[in-house]
N, C-alpha and C positions, 0 to 999 in steps of 0.2 A: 845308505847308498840307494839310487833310484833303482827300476828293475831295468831301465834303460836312458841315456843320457846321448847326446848327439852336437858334439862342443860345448858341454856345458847343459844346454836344454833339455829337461824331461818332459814327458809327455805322458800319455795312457795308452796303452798296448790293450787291446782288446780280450776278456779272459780265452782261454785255452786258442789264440790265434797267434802264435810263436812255437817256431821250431828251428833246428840249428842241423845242419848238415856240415859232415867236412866231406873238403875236395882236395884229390888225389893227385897232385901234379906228377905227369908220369905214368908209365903205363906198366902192364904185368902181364905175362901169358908161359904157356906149359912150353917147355923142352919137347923132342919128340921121344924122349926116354920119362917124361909126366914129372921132372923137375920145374917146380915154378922160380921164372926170372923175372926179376922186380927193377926197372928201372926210375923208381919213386925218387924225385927229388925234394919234394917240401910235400905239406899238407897244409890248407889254408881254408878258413871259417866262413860259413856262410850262412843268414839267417833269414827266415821270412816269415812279415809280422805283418799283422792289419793291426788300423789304431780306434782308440776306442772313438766316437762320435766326436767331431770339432764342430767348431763355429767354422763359417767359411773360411773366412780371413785367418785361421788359425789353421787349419789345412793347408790354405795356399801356401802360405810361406813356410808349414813345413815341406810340401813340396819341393817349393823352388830350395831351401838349404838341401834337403836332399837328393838334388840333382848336380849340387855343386856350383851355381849359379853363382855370378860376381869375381872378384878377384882380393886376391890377396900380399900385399905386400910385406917382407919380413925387414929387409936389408939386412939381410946376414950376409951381404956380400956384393951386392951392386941393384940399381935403380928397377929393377923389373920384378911386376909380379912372378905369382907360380903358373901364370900361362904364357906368360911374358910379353906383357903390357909393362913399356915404359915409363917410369915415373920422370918426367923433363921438365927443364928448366935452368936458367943459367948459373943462378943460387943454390940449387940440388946437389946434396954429393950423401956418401954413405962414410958413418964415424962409429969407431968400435969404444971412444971413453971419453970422460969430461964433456955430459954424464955418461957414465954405462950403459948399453941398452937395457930395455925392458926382458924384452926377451932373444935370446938367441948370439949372433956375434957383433951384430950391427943395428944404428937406427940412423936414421935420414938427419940430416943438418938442413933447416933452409934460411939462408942468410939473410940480412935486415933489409926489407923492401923486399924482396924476392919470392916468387910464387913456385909453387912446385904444382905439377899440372897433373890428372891421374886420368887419361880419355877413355873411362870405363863404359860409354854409352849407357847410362843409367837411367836415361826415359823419364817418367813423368814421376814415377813410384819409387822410391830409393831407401837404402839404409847406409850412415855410413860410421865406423866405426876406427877409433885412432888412440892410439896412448900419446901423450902430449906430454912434456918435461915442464914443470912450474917454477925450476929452477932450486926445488930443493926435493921433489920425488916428482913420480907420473902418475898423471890423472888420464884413467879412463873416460871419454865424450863418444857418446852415441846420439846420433841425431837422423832426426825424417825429414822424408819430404813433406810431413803433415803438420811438420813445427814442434813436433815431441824432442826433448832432449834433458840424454841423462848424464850424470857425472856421477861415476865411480858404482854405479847401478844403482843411484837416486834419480827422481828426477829435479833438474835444474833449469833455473831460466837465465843461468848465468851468459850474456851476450857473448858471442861467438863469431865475430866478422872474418876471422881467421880461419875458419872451414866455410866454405861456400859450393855450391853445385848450381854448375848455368850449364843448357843443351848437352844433358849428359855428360860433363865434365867436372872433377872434382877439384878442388884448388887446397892448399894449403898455404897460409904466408909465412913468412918471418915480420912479424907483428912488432913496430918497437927496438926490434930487438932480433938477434941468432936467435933462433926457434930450434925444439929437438924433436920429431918424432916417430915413432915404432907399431909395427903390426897394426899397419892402415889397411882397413876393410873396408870394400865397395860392395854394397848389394844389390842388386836392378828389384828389388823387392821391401815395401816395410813390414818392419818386424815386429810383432806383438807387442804389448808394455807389459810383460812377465818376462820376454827375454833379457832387458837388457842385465838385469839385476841376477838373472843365472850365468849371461855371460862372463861378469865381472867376478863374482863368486867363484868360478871354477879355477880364476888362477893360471891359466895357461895361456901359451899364445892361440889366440886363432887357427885351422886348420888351414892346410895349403892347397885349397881348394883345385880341383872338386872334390879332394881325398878329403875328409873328414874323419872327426874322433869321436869315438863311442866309447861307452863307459858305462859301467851298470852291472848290476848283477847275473843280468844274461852274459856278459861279456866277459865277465872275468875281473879279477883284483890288478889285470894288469893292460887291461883294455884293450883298442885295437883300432888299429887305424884303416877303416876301409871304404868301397864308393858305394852309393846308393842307387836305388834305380826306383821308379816309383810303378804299382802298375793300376786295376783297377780301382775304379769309385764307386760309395754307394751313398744312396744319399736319404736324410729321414727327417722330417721335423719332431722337435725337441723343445721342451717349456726350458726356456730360460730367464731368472729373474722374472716368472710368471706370464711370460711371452714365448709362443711359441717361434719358433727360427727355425732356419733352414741349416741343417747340419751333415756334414759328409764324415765316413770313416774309407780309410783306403788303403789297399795291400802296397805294401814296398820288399825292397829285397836290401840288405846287406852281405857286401862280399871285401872279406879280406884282402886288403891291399897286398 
């Protein structure tokens, strides 16, 4: 298990720059007789870590996931992200079997000819991530706006006319044929080519953003689902592959949802 995971992705913690705090939901103070009364209703985690040296591009987008950035669709119950961006379309509906979702209670149907629309303002820089039914299991497809794309955390050049992104908008069709699919990810950011193959590994659905999942030995055997905040940067160069680069490390904070 990593020392720390964030959906799936590990990363380098910088040595002795992590530490854990809990916080006290609730308050406490003395009687006027020096009885203390505890109005404590939970206690919830919180950690602050700087990471060890990135590439840029490797900073930024942990960044931007740790900010929550993008949207995520589950259809465990109707067309809307977890910020609630609707997924439209006249073909669009949400099916709970034949096939079963991937993950959760629901995944999206879109009928033959029919587009399903996702207006995530995605910009020029995108990632997008989708489980698609092949009619006998679900393939993982991750793809950029740089032309990278992976199947099942390989990469593939298998064609794909059937995901598209025009003026920040995503499409899905029903290609052929009823189409199936589940825990569609929009990112306004691309994502490294070491993600996609931890995301598909970890097994799980995508986080409901901006809440995300941590995991890891600092976290616990049972993990924990909380938001990020990102704070300062430091920046150094760095031989890489016998070139030096510009590299950044940066403090962020995790706090229990």
């Amino acid at each position: 298990m990593p020392f720390l995971a964030i959906n799936g992705i590990s990363f380098s913690v910088a040595n002795g720059n992590a530490s854990a705090d809990e916080v006290v939901i609730g308050e406490s103070g003395r009687a006027f007789d020096g009885t203390l009364i505890a109005t404590t209703r939970a206690f919830k985690r919180e950690w602050k870590l700087k990471t060890a040296l990135l590439t840029w591009a490797a900073a930024e987008a942990l960044k931007d996931l740790l900010r929550g950035k993008g949207h995520r669709w589950s259809f465990d119950s109707d067309l809307y992200s977890d910020k609630g961006l609707a997924a439209t379309g006249a073909g669009v509906s949400v099916g709970t079997s034949a096939p079963a979702p991937k993950y959760g209670a629901g995944r999206a149907t879109v009928t033959n000819g029919s587009t399903a629309s996702f207006a995530a303002s995605l910009g020029s820089s995108w990632t997008v991530c989708v489980w698609k039914w092949n009619g006998a299991s679900w393939d993982h497809w991750i793809k950029t706006s740089g032309g990278s794309q992976w199947k099942n955390g390989a990469t593939d050049a298998t064609a794909t006319a059937w995901l598209a992104v025009s003026s920040g908008t995503l499409t899905l069709t029903g290609d052929g044929a009823d189409r199936y699919y589940d825990d569609v990810v929009a990112l306004p950011y691309v994502v490294p080519s070491d993600w996609p193959a931890q995301i598909y590994a970890a097994g799980v659905a995508f986080s409901a953003l901006p809440k995300l999942n941590a995991t890891g030995d600092m976290v616990g055997s049972s993990g924990a689902t909380v938001f990020g905040e990102v704070g300062g940067t430091a920046f150094a160069q760095a031989s890489v592959s016998s070139w030096a680069q510009n590299n950044e490390a940066f403090d962020f904070v995790l706090r229990e949802a």
